[in-house]
C-alpha positions in Angstrom: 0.0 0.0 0.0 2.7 2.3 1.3 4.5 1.4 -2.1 1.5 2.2 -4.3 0.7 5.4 -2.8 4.2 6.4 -3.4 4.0 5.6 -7.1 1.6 7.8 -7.6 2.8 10.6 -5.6 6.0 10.5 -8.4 4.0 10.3 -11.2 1.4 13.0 -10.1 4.5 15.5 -9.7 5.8 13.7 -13.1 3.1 15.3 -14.8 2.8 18.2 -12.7 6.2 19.6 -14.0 5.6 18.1 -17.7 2.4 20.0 -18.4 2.6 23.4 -20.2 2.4 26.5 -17.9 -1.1 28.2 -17.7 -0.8 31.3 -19.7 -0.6 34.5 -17.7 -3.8 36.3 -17.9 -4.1 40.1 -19.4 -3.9 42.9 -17.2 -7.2 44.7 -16.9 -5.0 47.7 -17.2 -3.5 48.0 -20.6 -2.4 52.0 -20.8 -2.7 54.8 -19.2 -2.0 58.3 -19.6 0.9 59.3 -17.5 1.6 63.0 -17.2 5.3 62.1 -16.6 6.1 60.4 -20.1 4.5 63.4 -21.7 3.4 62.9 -24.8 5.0 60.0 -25.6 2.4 57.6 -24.3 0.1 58.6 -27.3 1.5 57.2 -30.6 1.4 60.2 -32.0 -0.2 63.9 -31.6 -2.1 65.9 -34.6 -1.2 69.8 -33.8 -2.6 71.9 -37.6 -2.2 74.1 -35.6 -2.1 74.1 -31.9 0.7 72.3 -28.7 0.3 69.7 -26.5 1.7 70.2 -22.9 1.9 69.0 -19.2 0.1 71.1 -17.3 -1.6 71.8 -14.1 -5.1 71.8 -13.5 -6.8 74.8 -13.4 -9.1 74.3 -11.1 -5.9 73.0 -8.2 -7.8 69.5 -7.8 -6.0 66.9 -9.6 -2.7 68.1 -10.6 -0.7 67.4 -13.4 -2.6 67.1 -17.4 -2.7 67.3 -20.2 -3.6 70.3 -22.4 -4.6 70.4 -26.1 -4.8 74.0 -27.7 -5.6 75.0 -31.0 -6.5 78.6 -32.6 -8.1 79.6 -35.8 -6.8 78.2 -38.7 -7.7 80.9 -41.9 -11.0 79.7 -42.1 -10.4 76.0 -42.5 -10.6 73.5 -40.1 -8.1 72.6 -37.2 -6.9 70.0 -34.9 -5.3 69.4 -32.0 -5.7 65.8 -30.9 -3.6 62.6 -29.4 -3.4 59.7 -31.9 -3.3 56.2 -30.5 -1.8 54.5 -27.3 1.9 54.3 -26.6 3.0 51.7 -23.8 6.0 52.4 -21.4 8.0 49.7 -23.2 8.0 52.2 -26.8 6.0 49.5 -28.7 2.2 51.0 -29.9 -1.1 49.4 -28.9 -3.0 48.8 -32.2 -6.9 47.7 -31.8 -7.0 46.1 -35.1 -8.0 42.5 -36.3 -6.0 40.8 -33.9 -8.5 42.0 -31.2 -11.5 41.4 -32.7 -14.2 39.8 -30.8 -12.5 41.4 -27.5 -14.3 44.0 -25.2 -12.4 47.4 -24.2 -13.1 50.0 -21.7 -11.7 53.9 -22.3 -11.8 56.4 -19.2 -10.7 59.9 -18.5 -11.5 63.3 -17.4 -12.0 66.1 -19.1 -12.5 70.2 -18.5 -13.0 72.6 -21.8 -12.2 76.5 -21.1 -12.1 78.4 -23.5 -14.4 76.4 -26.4 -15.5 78.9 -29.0 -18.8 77.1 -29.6 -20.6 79.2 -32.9 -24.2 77.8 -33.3 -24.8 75.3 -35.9 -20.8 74.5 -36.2 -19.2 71.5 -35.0 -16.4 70.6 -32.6 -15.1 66.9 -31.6 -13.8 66.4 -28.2 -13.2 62.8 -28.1 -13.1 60.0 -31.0 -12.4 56.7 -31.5 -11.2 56.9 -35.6 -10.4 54.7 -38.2 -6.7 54.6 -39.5 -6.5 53.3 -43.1 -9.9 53.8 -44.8 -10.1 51.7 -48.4 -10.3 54.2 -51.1 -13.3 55.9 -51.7 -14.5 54.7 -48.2 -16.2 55.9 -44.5 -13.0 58.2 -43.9 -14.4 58.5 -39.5 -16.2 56.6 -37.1 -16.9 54.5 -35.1 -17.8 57.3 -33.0 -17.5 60.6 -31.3 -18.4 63.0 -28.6 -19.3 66.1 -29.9 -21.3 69.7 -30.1 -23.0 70.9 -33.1 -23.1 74.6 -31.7 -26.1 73.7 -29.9 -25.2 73.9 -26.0 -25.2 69.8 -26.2 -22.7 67.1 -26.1 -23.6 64.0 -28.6 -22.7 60.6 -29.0 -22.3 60.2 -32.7 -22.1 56.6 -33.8 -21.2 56.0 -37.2 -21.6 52.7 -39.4 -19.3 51.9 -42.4 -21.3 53.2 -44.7 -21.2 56.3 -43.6 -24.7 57.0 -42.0 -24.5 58.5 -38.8 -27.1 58.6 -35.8 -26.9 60.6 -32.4 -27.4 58.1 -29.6 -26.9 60.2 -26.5 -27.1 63.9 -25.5 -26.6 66.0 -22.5 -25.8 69.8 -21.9 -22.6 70.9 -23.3 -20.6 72.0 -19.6 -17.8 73.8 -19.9 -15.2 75.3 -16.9 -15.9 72.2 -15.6 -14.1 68.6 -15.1 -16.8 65.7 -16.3 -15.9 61.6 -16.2 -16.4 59.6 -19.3 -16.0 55.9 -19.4 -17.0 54.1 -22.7 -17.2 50.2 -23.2 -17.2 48.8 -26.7 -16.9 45.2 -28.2 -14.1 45.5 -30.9 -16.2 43.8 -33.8 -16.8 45.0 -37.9 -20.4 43.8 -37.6 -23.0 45.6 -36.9 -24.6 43.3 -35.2 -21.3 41.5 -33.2 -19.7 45.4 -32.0 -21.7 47.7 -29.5 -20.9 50.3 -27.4 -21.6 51.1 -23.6 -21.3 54.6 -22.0 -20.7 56.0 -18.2 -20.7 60.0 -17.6 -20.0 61.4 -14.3 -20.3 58.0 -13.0 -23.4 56.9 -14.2 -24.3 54.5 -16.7 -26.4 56.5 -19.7 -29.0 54.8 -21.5 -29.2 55.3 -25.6 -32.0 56.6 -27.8 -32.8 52.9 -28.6 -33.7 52.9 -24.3 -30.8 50.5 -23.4 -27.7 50.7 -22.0 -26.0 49.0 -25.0 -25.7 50.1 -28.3 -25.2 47.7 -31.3 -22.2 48.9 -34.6 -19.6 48.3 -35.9 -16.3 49.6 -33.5 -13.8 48.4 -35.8 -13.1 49.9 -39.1 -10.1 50.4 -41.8 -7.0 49.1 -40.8 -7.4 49.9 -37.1 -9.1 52.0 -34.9 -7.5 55.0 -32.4 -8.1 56.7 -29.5 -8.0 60.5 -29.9 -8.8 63.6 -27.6 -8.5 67.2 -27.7 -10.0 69.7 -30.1 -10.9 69.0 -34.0 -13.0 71.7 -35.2 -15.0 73.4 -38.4 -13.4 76.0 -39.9 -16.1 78.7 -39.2 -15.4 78.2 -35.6 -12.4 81.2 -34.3 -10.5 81.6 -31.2 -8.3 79.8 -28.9 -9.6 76.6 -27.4 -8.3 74.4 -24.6 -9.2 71.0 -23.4 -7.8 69.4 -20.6 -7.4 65.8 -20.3 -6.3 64.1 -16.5 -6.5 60.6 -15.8 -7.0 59.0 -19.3 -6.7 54.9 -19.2 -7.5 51.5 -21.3 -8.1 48.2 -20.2 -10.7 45.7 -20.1 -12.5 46.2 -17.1 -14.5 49.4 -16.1 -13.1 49.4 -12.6 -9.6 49.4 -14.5 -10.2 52.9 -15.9 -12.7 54.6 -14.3 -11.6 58.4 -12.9 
């Protein structure tokens, strides 16, 4: 007896140290925006014209951020945005193919003083956008937060072929930090991809009356995460928006400000 239960003691460990290691699960925290790399923990930034700096808030409450300002641009439009997510290690974050099927959470905090908002013209403040669109195709999307000029903020969700539909709205507050948190399924299908949406802490429910949205989050060659100011042409002035505490994983508690 003594014998048998040995044997099998040597061949459980046998096996123990034969089988393949248990891969490591992903960190629910995949990026996050730290004011002490600057702005190399965006792939890129989009400045025509405008600067991206460290700053501190301006309201004294959560130190260090970042600020995106652009000015008028000769009556065409103008940009100052973040492109994409840069890790520590150099190497970029692409939400393309290879993450298809996968779901995503985005969160960050945001204050806009000065934003020269003229009625009827628009200005995007956040955007997850395409990179690589097919020629002759959908050259944005998946979707955006911004004002038309009309004292709101919108949820734009566009579809690859182009149409476009406003699934939230709330009052446009500026001289003021506000919390966003968006979930999204990382699919091409309209039917597979939807999107989820937190502000100020609270979950928002969609024109359709449901928390979930169904599209298509994945388009052209890969999609990006940008924020700052992209703006109409008819729109003058300077603008600044702040962004503290941006971050990416795959868990809402991982990125929530």
């Amino acid at each position: 007896m003594i014998r048998a239960t040995v044997a099998a003691m040597v061949v459980g460990l046998t096996a123990a140290l034969s089988a393949p290691a248990a891969a490591a699960p992903q960190a629910a925290l995949i990026w996050q925006a730290d004011p002490s790399r600057g702005t190399s923990v965006f792939e890129g930034v989009e400045t025509a014209p405008g600067t991206v700096s460290v700053v501190d808030d301006p309201t004294g409450r959560y130190g260090q951020s970042y600020r995106f300002q652009t000015n008028t641009n000769n009556g065409t439009k103008s940009r100052c945005e973040s492109r994409g997510l840069r890790l520590p290690d150099g190497t970029v974050y692409k939400l393309d193919d290879s993450k298809a099927g996968q779901t995503f959470y985005v969160g960050w905090r945001s204050f806009w003083n000065p934003m020269p908002d003229k009625a009827g013209a628009w200005v995007a403040l956040y955007q997850l956008h395409l990179d690589g669109a097919p020629t002759g195709g959908v050259g944005a999307g998946p979707f955006v937060l911004r004002t038309l000029g009309d004292g709101q903020l919108h949820f734009q969700l566009v579809s690859p072929d182009g149409s476009s539909r406003h699934i939230w709205n709330a009052p446009l507050k500026l001289n003021a930090w506000n919390t966003f948190v968006i979930g999204f399924k990382l699919s091409r299908s309209n039917s597979v991809g939807w999107v989820q949406f937190w502000y100020n802490g609270v979950q928002q429910t969609f024109t359709n009356g449901s928390t979930q949205y169904p599209g298509a989050t994945l388009m052209g060659n890969h999609v990006n995460n940008k924020w700052g100011v992209y703006r109409s042409g008819v729109n003058s002035g300077v603008a600044d928006a702040y962004l503290n505490s941006a971050k990416f994983g795959t868990t809402y508690q991982s990125v929530a400000p």
